[in-house]
Kinemage of the C-alpha trace (Angstrom):
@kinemage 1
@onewidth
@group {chain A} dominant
@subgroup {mainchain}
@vectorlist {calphas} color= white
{ca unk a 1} P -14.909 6.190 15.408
{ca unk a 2} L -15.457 4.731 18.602
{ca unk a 3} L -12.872 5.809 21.549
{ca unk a 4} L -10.470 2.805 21.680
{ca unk a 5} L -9.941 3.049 17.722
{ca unk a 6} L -9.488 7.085 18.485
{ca unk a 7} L -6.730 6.587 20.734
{ca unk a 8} L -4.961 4.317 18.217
{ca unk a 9} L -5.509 6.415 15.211
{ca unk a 10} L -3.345 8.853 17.882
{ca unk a 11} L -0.679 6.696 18.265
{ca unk a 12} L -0.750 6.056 14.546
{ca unk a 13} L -0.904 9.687 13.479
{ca unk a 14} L 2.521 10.440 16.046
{ca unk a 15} L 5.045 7.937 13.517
{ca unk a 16} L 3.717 9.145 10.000
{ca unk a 17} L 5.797 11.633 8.661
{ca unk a 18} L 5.769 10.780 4.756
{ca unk a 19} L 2.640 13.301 2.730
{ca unk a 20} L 1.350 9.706 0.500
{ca unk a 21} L 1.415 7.551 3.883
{ca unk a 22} L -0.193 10.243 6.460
{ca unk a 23} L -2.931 9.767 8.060
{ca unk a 24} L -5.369 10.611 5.261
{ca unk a 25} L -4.325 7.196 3.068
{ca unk a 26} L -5.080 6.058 6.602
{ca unk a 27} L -8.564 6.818 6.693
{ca unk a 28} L -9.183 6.241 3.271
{ca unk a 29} L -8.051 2.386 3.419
{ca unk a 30} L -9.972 2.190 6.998
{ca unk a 31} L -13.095 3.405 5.334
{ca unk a 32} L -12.444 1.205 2.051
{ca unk a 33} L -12.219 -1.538 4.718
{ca unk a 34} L -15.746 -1.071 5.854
{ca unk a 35} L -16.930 -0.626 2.326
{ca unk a 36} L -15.565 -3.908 1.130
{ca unk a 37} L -16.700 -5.815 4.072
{ca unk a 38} L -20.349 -5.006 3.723
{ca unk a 39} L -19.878 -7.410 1.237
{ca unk a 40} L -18.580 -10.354 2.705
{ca unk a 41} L -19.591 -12.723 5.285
{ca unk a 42} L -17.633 -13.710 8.844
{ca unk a 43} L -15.656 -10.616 8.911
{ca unk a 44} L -14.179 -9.430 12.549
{ca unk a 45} L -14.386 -6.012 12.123
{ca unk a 46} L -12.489 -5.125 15.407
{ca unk a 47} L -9.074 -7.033 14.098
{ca unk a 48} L -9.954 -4.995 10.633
{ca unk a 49} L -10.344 -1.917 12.117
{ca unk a 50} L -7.452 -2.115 14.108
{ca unk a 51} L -5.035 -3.235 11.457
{ca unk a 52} L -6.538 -0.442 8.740
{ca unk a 53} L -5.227 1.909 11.414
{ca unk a 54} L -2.119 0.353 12.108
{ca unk a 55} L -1.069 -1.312 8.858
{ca unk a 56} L 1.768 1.641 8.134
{ca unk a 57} L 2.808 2.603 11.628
{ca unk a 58} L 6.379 2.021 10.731
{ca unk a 59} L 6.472 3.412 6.808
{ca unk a 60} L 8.069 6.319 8.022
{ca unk a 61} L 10.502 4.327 9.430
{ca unk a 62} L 11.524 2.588 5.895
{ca unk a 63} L 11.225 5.389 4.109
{ca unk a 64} L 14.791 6.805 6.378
{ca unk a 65} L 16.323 3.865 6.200
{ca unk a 66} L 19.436 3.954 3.816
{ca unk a 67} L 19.988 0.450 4.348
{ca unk a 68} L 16.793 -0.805 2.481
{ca unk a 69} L 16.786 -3.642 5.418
{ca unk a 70} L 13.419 -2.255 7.039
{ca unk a 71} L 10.193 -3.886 5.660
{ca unk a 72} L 7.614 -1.605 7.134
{ca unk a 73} L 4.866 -4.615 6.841
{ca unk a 74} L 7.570 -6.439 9.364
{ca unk a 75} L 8.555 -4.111 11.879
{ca unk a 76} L 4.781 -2.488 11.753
{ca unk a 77} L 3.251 -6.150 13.054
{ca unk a 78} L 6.516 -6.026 16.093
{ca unk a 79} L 4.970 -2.277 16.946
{ca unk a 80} L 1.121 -2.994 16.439
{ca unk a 81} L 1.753 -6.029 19.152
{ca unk a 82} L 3.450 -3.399 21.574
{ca unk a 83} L 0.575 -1.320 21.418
{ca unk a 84} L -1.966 -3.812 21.720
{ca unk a 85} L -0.898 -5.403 24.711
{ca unk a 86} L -1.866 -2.083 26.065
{ca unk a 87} L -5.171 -2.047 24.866
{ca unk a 88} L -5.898 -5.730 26.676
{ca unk a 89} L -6.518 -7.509 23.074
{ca unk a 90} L -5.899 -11.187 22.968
{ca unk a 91} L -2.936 -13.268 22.060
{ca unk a 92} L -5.286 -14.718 19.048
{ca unk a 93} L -6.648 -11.300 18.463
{ca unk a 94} L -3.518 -10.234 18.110
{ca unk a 95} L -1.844 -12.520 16.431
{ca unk a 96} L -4.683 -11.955 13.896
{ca unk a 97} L -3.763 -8.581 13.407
{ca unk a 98} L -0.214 -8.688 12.672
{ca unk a 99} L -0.729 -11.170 10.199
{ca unk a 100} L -3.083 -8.633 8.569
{ca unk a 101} L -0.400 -6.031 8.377
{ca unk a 102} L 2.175 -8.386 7.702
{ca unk a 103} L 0.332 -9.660 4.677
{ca unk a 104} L -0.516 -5.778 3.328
{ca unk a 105} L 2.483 -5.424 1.379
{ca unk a 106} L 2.370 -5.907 -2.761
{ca unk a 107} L 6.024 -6.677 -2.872
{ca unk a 108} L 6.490 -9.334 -0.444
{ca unk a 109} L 5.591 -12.966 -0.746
{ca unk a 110} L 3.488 -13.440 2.751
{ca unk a 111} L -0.022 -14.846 1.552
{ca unk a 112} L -3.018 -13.339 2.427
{ca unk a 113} L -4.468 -16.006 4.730
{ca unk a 114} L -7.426 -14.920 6.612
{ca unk a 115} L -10.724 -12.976 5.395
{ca unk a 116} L -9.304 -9.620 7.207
{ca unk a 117} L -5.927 -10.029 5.681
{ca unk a 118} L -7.393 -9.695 2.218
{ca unk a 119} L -9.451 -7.048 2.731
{ca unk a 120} L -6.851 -4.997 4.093
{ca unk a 121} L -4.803 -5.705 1.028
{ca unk a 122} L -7.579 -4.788 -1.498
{ca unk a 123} L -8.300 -1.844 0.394
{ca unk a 124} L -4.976 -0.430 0.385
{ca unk a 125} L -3.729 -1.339 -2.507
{ca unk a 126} L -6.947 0.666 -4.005
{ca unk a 127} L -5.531 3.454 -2.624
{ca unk a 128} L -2.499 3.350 -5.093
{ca unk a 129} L -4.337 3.507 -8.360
{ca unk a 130} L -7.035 5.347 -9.806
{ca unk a 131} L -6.696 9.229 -9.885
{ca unk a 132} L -5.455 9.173 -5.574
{ca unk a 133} L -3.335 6.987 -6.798
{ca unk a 134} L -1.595 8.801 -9.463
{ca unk a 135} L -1.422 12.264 -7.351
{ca unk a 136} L 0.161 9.700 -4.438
{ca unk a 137} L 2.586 8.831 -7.453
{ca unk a 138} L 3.779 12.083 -7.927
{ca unk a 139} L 4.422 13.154 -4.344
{ca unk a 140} L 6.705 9.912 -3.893
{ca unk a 141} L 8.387 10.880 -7.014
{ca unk a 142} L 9.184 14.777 -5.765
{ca unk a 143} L 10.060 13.543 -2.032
{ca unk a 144} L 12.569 11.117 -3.007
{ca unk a 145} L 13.826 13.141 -6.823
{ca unk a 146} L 12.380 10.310 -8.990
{ca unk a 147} L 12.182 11.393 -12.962
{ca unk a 148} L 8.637 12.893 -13.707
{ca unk a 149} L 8.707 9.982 -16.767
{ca unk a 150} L 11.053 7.101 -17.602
{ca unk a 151} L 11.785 5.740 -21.293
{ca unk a 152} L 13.706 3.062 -19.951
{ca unk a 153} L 12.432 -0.424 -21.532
{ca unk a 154} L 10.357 -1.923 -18.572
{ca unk a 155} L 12.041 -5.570 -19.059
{ca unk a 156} L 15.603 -3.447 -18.429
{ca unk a 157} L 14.516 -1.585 -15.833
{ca unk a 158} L 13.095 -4.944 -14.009
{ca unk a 159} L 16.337 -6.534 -14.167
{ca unk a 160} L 18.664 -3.787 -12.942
{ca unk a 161} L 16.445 -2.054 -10.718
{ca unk a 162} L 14.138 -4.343 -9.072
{ca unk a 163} L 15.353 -7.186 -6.043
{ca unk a 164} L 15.783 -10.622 -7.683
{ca unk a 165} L 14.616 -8.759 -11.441
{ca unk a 166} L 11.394 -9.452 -10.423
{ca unk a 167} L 8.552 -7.163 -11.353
{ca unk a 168} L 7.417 -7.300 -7.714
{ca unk a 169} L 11.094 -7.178 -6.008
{ca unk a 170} L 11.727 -4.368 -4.149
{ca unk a 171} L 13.544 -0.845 -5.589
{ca unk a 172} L 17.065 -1.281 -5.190
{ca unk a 173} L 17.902 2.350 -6.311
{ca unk a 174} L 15.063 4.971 -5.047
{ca unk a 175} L 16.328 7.729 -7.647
{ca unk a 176} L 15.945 5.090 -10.450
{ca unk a 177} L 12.207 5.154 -9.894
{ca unk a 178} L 9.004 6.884 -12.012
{ca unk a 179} L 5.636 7.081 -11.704
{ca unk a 180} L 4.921 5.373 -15.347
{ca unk a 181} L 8.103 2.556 -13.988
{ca unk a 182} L 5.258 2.119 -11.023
{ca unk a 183} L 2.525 1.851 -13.021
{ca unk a 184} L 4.162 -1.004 -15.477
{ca unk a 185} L 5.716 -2.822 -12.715
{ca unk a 186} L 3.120 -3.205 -9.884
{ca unk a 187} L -0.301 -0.861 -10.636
{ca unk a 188} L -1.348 -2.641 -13.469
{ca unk a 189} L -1.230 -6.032 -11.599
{ca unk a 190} L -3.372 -5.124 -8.762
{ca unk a 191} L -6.641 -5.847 -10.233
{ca unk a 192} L -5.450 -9.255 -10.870
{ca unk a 193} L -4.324 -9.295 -7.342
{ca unk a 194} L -7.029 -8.611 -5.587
{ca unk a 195} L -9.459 -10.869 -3.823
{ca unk a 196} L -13.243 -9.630 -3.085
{ca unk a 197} L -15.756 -8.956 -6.016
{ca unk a 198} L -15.805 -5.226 -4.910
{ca unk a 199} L -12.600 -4.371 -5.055
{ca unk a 200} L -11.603 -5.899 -8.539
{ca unk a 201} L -14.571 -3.951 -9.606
{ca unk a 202} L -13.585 -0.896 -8.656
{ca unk a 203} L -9.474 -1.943 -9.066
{ca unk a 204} L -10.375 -2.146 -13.034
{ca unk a 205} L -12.204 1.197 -13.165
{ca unk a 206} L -9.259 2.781 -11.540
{ca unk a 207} L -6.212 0.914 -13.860
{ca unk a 208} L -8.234 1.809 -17.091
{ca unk a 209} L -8.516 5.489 -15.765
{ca unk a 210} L -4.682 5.512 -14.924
{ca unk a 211} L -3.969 3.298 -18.477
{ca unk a 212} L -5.025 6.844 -20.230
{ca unk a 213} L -3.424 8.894 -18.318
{ca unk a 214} L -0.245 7.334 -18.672
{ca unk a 215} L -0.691 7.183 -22.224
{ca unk a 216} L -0.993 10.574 -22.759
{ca unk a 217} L 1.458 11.630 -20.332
{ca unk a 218} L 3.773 9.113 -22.983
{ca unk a 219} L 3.038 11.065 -25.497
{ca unk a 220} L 3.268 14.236 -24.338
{ca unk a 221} L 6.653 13.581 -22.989
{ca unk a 222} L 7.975 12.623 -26.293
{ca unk a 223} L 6.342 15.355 -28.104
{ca unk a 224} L 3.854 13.173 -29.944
{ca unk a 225} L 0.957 15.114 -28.856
């Protein structure tokens, strides 16, 4: 990693706190980043780069707020400008890159507008499925005392639980949430989702992989197997 992408992974690294959104999912959605774009043509890899490394500087900051008013996509894009000024990037340039992280988010309805924008989103919302993404599932559900596995009817739990009672609103009530609620409400959507050839490839290796685990997890939870 070359230096000035270094001293922004330290910056980055300083505001994680939460063990799915450390600096590991970092790397793995910066590397995913490069992956996908060997793929695709008239792709600046500095403003991808950069906003892979600074797409979830301010999860950590959602994840303590009680007030459920921080969007981490938001206030991430107000710190990532901060800290580029600093590192003499362009208004454009930077721009760019807070649209990127802006535009990261599954639940949210800012469109992926630019070639670096959607790559970003494909690569990270990789990261939430496949077997990462079901041990990621897990350590949300223990950090914030989520049920191991909810029986709750899906279309119920959309309209009490989830912003507007839509499947991607946000989680009104934290404590409400599973892993298998996750899966039915926004994992199985993301290969549908995503844009680049790649990434739906891999995106529908990963949901069938996750579609049998859940499945047996069902059924092992309700003593049918």
């Amino acid at each position: 990693m070359e230096e000035k992408y270094q001293k922004i992974k330290e910056i980055v690294e300083k505001e994680l706190s939460c063990s799915a959104h450390n600096m590991e999912h970092v790397i793995r959605v910066y590397n995913m980043c490069l992956h996908l774009a060997e793929d695709e043509s008239d792709v600046d890899l500095d403003i991808l780069k950069t906003s892979a490394l600074l797409h979830d500087i301010a999860r950590a900051q959602e994840d303590k707020d009680d007030t459920g008013n921080i969007d981490h996509a938001i206030l991430g894009a107000e710190m990532a400008e901060n800290i580029l000024k600093n590192f003499s990037y362009s208004k454009d340039k930077i721009e760019a890159i807070k649209h990127s992280i802006i535009a990261h988010r599954f639940r949210s309805g800012n469109e992926q507008k630019t070639k670096e924008a959607k790559i970003l989103f494909d690569a990270d919302k990789l990261d939430v499925i496949g077997s990462i993404g079901i041990a990621r599932s897990f350590m949300i559900a223990g950090q914030y005392r989520e049920k191991m596995f909810s029986n709750v009817p899906v279309d119920k739990y959309i309209k009490d639980n989830l912003v507007d009672g839509k499947p991607n609103g946000r989680i009104k009530v934290i404590a409400k949430h599973a892993p298998n609620l996750e899966f039915e409400t926004k994992f199985i959507h993301i290969p549908n989702r995503l844009f680049t050839e790649k990434a739906k490839l891999i995106g529908e290796q990963r949901i069938n992989f996750m579609k049998q685990f859940f499945d047996i997890l069902s059924k092992n939870i309700n003593s049918k197997l």
